[in-house]
N, C-alpha and C positions, 0 to 999 in steps of 0.2 A: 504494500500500500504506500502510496504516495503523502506528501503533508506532513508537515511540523511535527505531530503529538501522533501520528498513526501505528508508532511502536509497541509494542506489549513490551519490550527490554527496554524501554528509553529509561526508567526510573528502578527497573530490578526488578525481578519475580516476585516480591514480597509486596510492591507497592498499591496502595489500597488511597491515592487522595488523587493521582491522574494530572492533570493540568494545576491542582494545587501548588506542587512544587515548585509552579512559577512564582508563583508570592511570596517574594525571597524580601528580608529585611529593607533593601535598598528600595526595590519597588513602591512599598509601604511609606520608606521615607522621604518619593517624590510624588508619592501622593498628596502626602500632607503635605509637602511644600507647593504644591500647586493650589493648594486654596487660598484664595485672593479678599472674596466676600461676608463670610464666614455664613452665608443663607444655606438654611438645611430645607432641602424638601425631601420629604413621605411619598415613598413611592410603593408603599403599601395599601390594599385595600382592608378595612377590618374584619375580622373572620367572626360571622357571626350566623344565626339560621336563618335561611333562603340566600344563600352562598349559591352560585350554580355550580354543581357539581355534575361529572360525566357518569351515567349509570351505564350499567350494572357494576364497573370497576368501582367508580367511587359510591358513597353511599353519603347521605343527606347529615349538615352539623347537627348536633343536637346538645342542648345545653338545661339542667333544669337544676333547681336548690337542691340538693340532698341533704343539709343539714340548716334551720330558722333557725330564726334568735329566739322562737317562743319555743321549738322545741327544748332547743340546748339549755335554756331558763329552767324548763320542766326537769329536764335529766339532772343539773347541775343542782336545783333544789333537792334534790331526790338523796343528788350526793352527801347535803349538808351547807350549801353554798349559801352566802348571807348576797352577795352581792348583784345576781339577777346579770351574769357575763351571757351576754347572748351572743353565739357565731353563727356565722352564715356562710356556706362552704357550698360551692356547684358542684358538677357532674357533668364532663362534657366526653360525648361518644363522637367520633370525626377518622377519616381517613386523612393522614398527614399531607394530602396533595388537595386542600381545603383551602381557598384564599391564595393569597402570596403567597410561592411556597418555591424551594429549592430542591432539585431532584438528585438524589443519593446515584451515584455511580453502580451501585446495586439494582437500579428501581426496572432498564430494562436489559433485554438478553438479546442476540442473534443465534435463536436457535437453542440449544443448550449451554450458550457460551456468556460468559458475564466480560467485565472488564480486566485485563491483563490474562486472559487465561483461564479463568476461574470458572469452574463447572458448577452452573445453576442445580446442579440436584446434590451437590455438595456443602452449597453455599445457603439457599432457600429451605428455611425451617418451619416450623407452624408459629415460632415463638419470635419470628425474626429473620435476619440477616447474621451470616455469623461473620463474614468479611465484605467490605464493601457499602456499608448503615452509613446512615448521615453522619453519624456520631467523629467518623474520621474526616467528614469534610473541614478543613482548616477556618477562620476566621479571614473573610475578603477584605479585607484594605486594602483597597488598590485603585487605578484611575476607571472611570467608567467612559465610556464614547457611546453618545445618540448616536443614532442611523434615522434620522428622521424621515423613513421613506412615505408617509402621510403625506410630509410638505412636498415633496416633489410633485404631488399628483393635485397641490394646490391648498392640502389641509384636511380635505375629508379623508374620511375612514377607508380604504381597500374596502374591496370587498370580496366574499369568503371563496376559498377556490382559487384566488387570486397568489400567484407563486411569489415572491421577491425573487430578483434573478442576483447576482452576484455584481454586473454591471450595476444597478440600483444602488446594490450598495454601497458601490467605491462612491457614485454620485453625490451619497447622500454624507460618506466622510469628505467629499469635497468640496460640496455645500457646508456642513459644518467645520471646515477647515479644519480638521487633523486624519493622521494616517494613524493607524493602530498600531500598538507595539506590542510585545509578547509582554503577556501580563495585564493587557486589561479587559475588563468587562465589557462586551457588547449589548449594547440595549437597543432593541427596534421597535421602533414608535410605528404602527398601523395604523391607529386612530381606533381599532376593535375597541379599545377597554372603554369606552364612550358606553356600552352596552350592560357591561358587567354591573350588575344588582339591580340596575334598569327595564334589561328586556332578556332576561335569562335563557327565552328561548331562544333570542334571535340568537344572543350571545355563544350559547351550544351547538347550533344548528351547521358550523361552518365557521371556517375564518380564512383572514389573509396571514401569510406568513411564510418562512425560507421554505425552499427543498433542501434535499441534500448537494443540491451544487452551489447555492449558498451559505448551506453549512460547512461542506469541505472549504471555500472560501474564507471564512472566519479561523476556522481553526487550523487554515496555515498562515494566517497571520498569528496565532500564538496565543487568542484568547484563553482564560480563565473558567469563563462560563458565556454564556448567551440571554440573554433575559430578552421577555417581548409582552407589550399589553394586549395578551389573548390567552389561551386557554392549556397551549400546548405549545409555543412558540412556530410550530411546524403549518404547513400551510395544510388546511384541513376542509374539502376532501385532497386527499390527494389528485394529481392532474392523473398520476397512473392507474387505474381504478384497480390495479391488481396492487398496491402498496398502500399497505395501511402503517402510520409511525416510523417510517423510515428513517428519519432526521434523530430520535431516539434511540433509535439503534446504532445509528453512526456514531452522533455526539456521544453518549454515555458507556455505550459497548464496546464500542473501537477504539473511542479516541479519549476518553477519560475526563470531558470538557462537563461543567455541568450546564444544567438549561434551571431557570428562572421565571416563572409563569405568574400570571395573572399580575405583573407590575401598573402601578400607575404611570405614565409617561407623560401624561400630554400640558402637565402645567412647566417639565422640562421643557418639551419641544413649545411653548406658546412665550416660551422667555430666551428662546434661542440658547438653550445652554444646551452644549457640544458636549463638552468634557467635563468629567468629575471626580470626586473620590468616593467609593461605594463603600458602602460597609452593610454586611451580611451576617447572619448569624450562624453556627456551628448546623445549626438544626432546621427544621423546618416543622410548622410553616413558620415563615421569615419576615423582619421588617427592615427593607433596606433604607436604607437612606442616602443620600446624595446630599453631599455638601461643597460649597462652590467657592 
């Protein structure tokens, strides 16, 4: 295979974080040296119920009190208590790819094959991952770059079905003046997340987004990860009608890059900010943020 990160030996047979190994100290501390503003935007949505979520894979948030402050009053007297300490404790049932959310190098396969080698019926347990969990994904400081490919088309939203082609995207880092380095985050603005918590159907039914010859693209410039305001970052239906998740299987399987789903973008791309510093959390689901 061809491209920057398409190795299984580039980081050693043990290796389990993939493209993380780019976010090397240095990186980190031209990230922070390039903020100028000090403005932070949320480029997360809140994860709450009526989240649109993909069924049958995903399954619906669900969030309810398991524990009042009248009950805990009632136990707590029960115990002896003078003082009437009421808690109030939820219960939330969710599949981790709920909201914003980061995808574990584990999440898909080609086949029986995971990332660097690793055999899906070795690795995939009832209880888990046993290599390859978010848990190893590193902490992102790093710079991020829009791809604002909305604007090219004038601002509105793509529409679903709609491929990003690889030429788009150099346009669109050349509209936003910078080339990408090894190391940073790619964020592509569609204009979809217009939709998300809005119009849930429409938002499910299809979107715009890269193939995999836009993703080979990105991740031989070197990126981190991929982020995009839709659903799966991937352009969905596919144009091939016989490829389903393609771009998931490339980015995460092959190449060890992660993907970034359901981001806010579009109060980045309405203030023309190109470049950032992203920060991401170990886990998912995730709140990025971008600070400028």
């Amino acid at each position: 295979m061809s491209g920057l990160l398409h190795s299984h030996a580039q980081w050693g047979p043990s290796d389990q974080i993939g493209a993380g190994n780019l976010l090397t100290p240095e990186r980190r501390l031209a990230a922070f040296g390039s903020v100028r503003q000090g403005r932070v935007y949320d480029l997360s949505h809140a994860i709450a119920m009526g989240a649109p979520y993909m069924a049958p894979n995903q399954t619906p948030f669900l969030m309810s009190i398991w524990a009042s402050w009248k009950d805990s009053i009632k136990r707590r007297r029960g115990m002896g208590a003078r003082n009437d300490a009421g808690t109030n404790l939820e219960r939330i049932e969710m599949t981790t790819h709920v909201g914003t959310h980061i995808d574990a190098l584990g999440h898909f396969s080609k086949g029986d094959m995971l990332y660097n080698g690793n055999c899906a019926a070795d690795v995939v347990t009832d209880w888990g991952l046993t290599r390859l969990g978010i848990e190893n994904a590193p902490p992102m400081i790093t710079r991020g770059v829009l791809f604002d490919v909305a604007g090219l088309d004038g601002g509105a939203h793509l529409a679903p079905g709609r491929a990003i082609t690889p030429d788009e995207l150099k346009r669109a880092a050349e509209a936003g003046g910078f080339a990408v380095q090894p190391g940073d985050i790619a964020l592509i603005c569609t204009g979809w997340g217009r939709h998300f918590g809005v119009d849930n159907a429409k938002y499910l039914h299809g979107e715009p987004g890269i193939d995999v010859a836009g993703a080979r693209w990105l991740v031989d410039q070197g990126v981190v990860a991929i982020g995009a305001d839709n659903m799966a970052v991937e352009v969905l239906p596919n144009p091939d009608g016989g490829l389903m998740m393609p771009v998931h299987q490339f980015v995460l399987a092959e190449c060890g890059v992660y993907l970034i789903e359901n981001l806010m973008l579009e109060e980045l791309a309405a203030d023309r900010v190109s470049t950032a510093k992203f920060k991401g959390a170990t886990g998912a689901p995730v709140r990025p943020v971008a600070i400028v």
